[in-house]
C-alpha positions in Angstrom: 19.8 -22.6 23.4 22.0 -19.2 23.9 22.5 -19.3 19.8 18.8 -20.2 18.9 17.8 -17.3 21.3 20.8 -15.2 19.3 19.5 -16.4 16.1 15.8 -15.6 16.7 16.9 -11.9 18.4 18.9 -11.1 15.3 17.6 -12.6 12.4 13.8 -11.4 12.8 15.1 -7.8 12.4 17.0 -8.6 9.8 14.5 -10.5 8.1 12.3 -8.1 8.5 15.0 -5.5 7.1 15.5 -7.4 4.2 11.7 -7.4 3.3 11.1 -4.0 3.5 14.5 -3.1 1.0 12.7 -5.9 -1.6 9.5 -4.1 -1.5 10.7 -0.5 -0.9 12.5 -2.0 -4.7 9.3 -3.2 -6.0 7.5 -0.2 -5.6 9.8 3.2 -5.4 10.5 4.9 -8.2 8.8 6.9 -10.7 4.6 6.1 -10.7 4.4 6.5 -14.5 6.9 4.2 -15.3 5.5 0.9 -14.2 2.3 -0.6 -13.3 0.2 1.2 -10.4 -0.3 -2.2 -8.6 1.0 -4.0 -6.1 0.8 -7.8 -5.7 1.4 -9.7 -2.9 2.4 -13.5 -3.6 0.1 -15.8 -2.7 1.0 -19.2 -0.4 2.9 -22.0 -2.6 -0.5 -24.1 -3.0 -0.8 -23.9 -6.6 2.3 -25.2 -8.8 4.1 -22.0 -10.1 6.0 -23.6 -13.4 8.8 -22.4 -15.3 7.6 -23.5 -18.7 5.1 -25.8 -20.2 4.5 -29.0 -18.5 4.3 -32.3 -20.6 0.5 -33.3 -21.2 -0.9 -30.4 -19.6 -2.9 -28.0 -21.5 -3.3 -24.3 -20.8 -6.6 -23.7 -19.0 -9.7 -22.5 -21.6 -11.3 -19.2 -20.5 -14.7 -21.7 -19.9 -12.4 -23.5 -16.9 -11.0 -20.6 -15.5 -13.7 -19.0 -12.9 -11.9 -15.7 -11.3 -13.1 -13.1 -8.8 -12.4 -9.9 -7.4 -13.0 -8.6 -4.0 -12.1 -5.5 -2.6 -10.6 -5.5 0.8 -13.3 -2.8 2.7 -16.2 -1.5 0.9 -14.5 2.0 1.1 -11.5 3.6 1.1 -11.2 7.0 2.6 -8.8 9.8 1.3 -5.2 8.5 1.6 -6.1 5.2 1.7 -5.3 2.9 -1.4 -7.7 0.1 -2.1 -6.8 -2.9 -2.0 -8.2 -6.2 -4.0 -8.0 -10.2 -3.6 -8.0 -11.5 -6.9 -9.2 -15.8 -7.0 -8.0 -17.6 -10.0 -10.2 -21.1 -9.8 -9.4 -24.2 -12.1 -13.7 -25.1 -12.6 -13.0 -27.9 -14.9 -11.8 -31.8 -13.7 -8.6 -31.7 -15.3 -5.0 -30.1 -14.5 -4.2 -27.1 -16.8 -2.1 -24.0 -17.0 -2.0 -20.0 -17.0 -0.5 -17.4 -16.8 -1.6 -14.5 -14.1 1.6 -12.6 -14.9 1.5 -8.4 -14.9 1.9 -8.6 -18.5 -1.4 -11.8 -19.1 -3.8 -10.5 -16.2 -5.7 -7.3 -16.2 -7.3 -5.3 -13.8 -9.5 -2.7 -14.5 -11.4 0.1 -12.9 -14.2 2.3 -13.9 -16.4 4.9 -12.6 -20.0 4.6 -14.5 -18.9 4.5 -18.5 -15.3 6.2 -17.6 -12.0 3.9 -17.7 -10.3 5.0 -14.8 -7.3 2.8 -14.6 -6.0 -0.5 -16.1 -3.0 -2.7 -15.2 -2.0 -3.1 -18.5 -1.6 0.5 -19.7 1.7 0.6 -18.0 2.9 -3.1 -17.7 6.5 -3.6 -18.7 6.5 -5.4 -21.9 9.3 -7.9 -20.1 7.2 -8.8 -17.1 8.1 -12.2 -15.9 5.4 -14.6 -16.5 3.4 -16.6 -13.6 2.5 -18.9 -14.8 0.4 -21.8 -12.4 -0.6 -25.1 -12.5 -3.8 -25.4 -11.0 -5.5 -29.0 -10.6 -9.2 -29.2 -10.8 -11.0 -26.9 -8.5 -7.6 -25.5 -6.9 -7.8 -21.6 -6.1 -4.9 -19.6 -6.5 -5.6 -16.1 -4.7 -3.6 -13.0 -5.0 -3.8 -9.3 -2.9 -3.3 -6.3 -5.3 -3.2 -2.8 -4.4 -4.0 0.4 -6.8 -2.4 3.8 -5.7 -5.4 5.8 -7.2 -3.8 6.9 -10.0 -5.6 7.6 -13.7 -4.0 5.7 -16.6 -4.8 5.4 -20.4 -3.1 3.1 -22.8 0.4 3.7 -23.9 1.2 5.2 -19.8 0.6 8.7 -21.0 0.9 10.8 -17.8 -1.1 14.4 -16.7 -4.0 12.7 -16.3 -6.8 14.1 -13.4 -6.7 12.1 -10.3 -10.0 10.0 -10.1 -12.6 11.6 -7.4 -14.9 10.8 -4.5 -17.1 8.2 -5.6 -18.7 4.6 -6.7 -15.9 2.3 -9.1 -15.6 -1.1 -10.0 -13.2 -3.1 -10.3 -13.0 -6.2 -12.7 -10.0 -9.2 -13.4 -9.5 -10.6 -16.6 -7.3 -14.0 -17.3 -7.0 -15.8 -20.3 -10.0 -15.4 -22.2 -12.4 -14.9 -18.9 -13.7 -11.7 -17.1 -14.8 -11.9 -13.4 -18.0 -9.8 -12.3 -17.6 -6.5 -11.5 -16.9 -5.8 -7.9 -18.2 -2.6 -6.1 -16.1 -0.6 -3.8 -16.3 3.2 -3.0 -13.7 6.0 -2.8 -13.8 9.3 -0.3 
């Protein structure tokens, strides 16, 4: 009982240590040189794979159904929004895809301007995620956007986007989600 109680005492903080250092990694560093999103992983329900599985297709954009909501309906200044992205197999059968930085892209806009998309800055050797989703299996995933403006090829000295109404939208594969409305101040 003495070492469980040890155990407990000294391995939270150091648990706890060691997942602030991985994301403190994932996320320092210079804002123009990576992707302005975060993504937490999601729990192990759907089958993450490391390469094609035998007999099983890649999902067609017709079976994927995806969604994006954000996490408040506003975000005041110094707050960055935050978004649950829902990847849903619709069909009957088993299939594959990817929802990878590199294959899934978020998107925000303010009336007709682009304001920001994941993919602008993606690293062109992000690691694929690739998921095995049965028929009518979810695979959900919390993403965060530091409210920076991008445009393609990461050029930087853009203007930071403003007070206002944006929309958000996820696209996997082939298929777009609806827009999603959330509000910045």
């Amino acid at each position: 009982m003495f070492w469980i109680r040890r155990l407990v005492v000294l391995g939270l903080p150091l648990l706890l240590v060691v997942a602030l250092a991985v994301w403190w990694a994932g996320s320092g560093g210079d804002a123009e040189a990576g992707p302005d999103v975060t993504t937490t992983e999601p729990a192990p329900d759907p089958s993450p794979t490391s390469g094609a599985e035998p007999g099983v297709a890649d999902c067609a954009p017709e079976a994927i159904a995806l969604a994006v909501a954000p996490g408040a309906e506003a975000f005041p200044a110094g707050v960055d929004p935050t978004f649950e992205v829902t990847v849903t197999n619709s069909g009957t059968e088993p299939c594959l895809v990817d929802v990878g930085d590199a294959h899934r892209e978020v998107v925000i806009t303010s009336g007709d301007d682009r304001v920001w998309s994941s993919l602008d800055c993606a690293p062109a050797d992000a690691p694929a995620r690739t998921l095995l989703l049965v028929g009518g299996q979810s695979d959900a995933t919390q993403l965060g956007w530091a409210r920076l403006r991008s445009a393609p090829g990461c050029g930087g000295g853009l203007p930071e986007p403003g007070d206002g109404t944006y929309s958000v939208t996820v696209a996997v594969a082939g298929a777009t989600s609806s827009p999603a409305v959330f509000g910045l101040g």
